[in-house]
N, C-alpha and C positions, 0 to 999 in steps of 0.2 A: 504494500500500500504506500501510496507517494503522500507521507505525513502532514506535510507542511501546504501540498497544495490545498488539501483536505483544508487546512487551518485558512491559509489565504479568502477558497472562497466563501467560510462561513463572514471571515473580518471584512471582508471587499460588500459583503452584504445588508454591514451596521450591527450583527449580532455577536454574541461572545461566544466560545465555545471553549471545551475541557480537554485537553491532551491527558490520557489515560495509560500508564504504562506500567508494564510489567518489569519490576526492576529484579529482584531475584525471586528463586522458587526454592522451597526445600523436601526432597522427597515429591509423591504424585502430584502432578499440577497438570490443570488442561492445555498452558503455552508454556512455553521457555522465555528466559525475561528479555527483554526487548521484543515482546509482540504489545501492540496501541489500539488506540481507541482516538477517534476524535468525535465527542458526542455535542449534541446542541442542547438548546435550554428545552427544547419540542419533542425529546427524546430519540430523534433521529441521530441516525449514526453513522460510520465508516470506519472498517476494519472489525477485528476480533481479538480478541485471548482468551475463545475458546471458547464462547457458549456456556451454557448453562448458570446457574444459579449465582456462580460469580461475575460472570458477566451481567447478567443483568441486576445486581445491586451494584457494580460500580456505573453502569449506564445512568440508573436511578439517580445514582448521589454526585455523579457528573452532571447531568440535566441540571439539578436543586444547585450547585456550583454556579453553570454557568448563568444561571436565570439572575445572581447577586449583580452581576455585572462588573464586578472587582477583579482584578488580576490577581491571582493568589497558588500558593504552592504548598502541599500536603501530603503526607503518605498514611499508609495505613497497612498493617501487617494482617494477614485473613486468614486462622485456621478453617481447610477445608472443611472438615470433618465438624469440632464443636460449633462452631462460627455458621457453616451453611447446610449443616445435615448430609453433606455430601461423604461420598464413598475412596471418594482421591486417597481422604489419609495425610495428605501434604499440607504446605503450607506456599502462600504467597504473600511478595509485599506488590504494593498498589503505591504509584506517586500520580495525584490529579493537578493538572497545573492547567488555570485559566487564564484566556487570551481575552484582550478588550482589542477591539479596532484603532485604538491608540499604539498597539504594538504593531501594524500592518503593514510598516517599509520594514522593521527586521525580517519579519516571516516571510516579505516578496523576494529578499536576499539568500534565505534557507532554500526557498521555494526554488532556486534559480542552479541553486550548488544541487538539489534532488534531482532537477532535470538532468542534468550531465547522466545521470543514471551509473554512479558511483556512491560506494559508501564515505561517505565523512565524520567527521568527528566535532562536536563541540564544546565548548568550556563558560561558565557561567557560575557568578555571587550568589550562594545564597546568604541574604537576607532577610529580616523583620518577615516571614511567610513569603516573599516575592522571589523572583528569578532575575537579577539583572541581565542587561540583553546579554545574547550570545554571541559568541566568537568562533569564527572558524579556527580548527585545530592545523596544525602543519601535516600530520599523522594520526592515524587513527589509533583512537585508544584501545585499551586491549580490553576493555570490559564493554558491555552497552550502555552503562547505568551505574556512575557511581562519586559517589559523595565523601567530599576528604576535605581535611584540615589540611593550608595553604600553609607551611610554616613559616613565608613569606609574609607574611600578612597576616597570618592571626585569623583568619577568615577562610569559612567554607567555601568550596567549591566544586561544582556539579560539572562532571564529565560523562560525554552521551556518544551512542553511534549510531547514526542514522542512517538508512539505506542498505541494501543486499549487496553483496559481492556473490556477480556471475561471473559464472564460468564458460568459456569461449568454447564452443564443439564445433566441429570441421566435420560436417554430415555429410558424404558422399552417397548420392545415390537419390533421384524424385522418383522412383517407381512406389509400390506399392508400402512395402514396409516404412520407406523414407517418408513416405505422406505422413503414415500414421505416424512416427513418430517426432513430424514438426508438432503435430495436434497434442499427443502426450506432453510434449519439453514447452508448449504457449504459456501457462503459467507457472513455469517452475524457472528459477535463478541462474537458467544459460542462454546465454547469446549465441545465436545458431546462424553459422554461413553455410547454406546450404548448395552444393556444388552438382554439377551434371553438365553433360555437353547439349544435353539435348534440351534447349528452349522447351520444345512444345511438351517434354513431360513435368513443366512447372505449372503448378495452378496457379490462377488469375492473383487472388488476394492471398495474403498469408498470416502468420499472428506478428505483433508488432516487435518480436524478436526475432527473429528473423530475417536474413540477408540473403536473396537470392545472385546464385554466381554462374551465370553458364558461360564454359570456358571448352575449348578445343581438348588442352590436356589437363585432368580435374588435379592430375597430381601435383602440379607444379604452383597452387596455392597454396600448398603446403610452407611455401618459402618464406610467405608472408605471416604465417600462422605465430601467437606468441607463445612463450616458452610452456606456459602451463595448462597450454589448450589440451581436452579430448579429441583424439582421432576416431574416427566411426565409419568402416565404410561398408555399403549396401548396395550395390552397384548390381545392375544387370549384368556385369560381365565378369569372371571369374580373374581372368587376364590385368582386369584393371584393377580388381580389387590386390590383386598382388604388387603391381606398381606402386599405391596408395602405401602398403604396407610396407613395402621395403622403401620407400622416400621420410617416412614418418617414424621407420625403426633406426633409417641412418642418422634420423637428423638429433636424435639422440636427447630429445630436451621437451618432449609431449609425457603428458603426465598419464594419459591412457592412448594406447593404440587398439582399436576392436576391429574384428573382421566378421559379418554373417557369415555362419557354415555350419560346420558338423566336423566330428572328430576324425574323421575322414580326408574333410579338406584342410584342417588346421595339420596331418602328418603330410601334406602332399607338399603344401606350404614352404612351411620348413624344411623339407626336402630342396623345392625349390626357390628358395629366397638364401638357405646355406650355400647350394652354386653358383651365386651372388655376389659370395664373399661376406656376408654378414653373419655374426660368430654368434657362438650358442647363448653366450650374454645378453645378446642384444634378442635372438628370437624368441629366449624367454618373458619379453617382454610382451609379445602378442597375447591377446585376448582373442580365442577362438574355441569353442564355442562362444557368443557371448550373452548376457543378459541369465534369467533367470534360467536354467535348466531344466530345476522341476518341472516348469510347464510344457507340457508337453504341443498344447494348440498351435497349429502351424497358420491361423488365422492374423494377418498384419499387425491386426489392435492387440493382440493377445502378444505376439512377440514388441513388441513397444513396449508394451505393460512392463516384463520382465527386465527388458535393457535398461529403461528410466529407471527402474528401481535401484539396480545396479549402478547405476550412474550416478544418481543422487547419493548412492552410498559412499562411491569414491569421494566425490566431489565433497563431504561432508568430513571426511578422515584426514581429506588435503586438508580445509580449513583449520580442521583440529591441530592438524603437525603443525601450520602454521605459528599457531598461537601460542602452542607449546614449547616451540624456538624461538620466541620472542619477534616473531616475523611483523605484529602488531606490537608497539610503543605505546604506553601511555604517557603523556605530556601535563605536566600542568605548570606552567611557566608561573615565576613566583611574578609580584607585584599589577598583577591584574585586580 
């Protein structure tokens, strides 16, 4: 959910609204913390953390927020369990922060940094219950959500992260499986170039992640491809899906290479990608079969289904390594 525009157009419309967010969770919870809410005083809303009973007491006491008209900033800690009879067991904390139309050139600022369709980071005073404005971070913080004493200053301050970090996939192949699985990856956190020679097996419109590429030779975008993209190829032709693989196992720097097939074609592969000259290090790098195995349906949607799963998996253990190598920074410069 793009947060800030959400906020924009309730403030561009003269009314207040409640930025609602998950800042941590302990044990079962329905989101993980950095999932929002932006609600209005009319009870109307945008986004989730997750339904149910939690969610809609904090919709309720967002609405009752934003209807004061006052800018203000609050948390509140929610046993799942004693708190809403619920069966999670876990716990959540909740921060409500409301917006007046007096804050409306910062948030068209926010609004502008969500466009680029990049995560960022931001830094901000708490004070007397309010949020001073916000600042862009140089780097992203390593938390989504979190509140620290400045020893600089003497003064708290609130560091946030805003927006998804997609992952760039290199889809070869608009035949049948390729369709289904631009449809599968339209709302989920990858940027998809989707490659083919052939113009006329691209459908007209596509989801708005999506980048159509039809190119002579599909292999040779690979050049341009960045370091930590997924390779995916589904190609009509056996021949090219081999090219594809052995361009994307040379280039040594894609974080998944997949090929459609069977165990069959992945020993044939390797057969013929080893006369190549590319060494068993590197072939073990192919993903062949791919996606889910268990499933056994040979129907397009059904093999989508199980790759996307698999994809989201890696895509989600990248991030994780990430964070765990310090690959994200937290910042909080003193005398702010």
């Amino acid at each position: 959910m793009k947060v800030w525009a959400h906020i924009a157009s309730c403030l561009e419309n003269g009314d207040a609204c409640t930025l609602v967010t998950v800042t941590s969770v302990d044990g079962s919870a329905p989101r993980e913390a950095g999932a929002r809410l932006v609600v209005r005083h009319d009870l109307s809303f945008s986004g989730t953390i997750g339904g149910g009973t939690l969610e809609f007491e904090a919709i309720r006491k967002a609405a009752n927020a934003a209807k004061t008209g006052r800018a203000a900033f609050s948390e509140q800690s929610v046993s799942l369990g004693p708190d809403l009879g619920q069966c999670c067991g876990g716990r959540a904390k909740l921060a409500f922060e409301v917006f007046t139309p007096n804050e409306l050139e910062t948030v068209r600022l926010l609004c502008q940094h969500e466009q680029v369709g990049k995560p960022f980071g931001t830094l901000a005073v708490l004070e007397e219950g309010r949020i001073t404005k916000r600042q862009i971070l140089p780097e992203l913080p390593k938390e989504v959500f979190a509140i620290a004493l400045d020893p600089g200053t003497g003064k708290q301050v609130l560091t946030e992260r805003f927006g998804t970090a997609h992952r760039s996939l290199y889809l070869f192949g608009a035949g049948h499986v390729g369709r289904a699985l631009v449809l599968a990856l339209a709302p989920l956190p990858f940027d998809v170039t989707w490659i083919d020679s052939r113009a006329d097996q691209f459908p007209g419109p596509v989801p708005a992640n999506v980048t159509k590429t039809c190119v002579a030779n599909p292999a040779e975008v690979l050049v341009k491809a960045p370091e930590d993209a997924f390779v995916l190829a589904v190609t009509h032709s056996h021949g090219l899906d081999e090219e594809i693989m052995a361009r994307a196992l040379l280039e040594q720097r894609f974080e998944y290479c997949g090929v459609i097939g069977s165990k069959t074609k992945r020993a044939r592969f390797r057969k013929r990608l080893k006369a190549r000259g590319l060494t068993e290090a590197l072939l073990s790098k192919m993903v062949c079969p791919v996606g889910n195995t268990a499933i056994k349906s040979k129907h397009p949607a059904a093999i989508a289904a199980g790759v996307v799963v698999d994809l989201l998996e890696r895509d989600e253990a990248g991030h994780q390594q990430d964070i765990a190598s310090g690959g994200l920074a937290q910042i909080i410069p003193h005398g702010q």
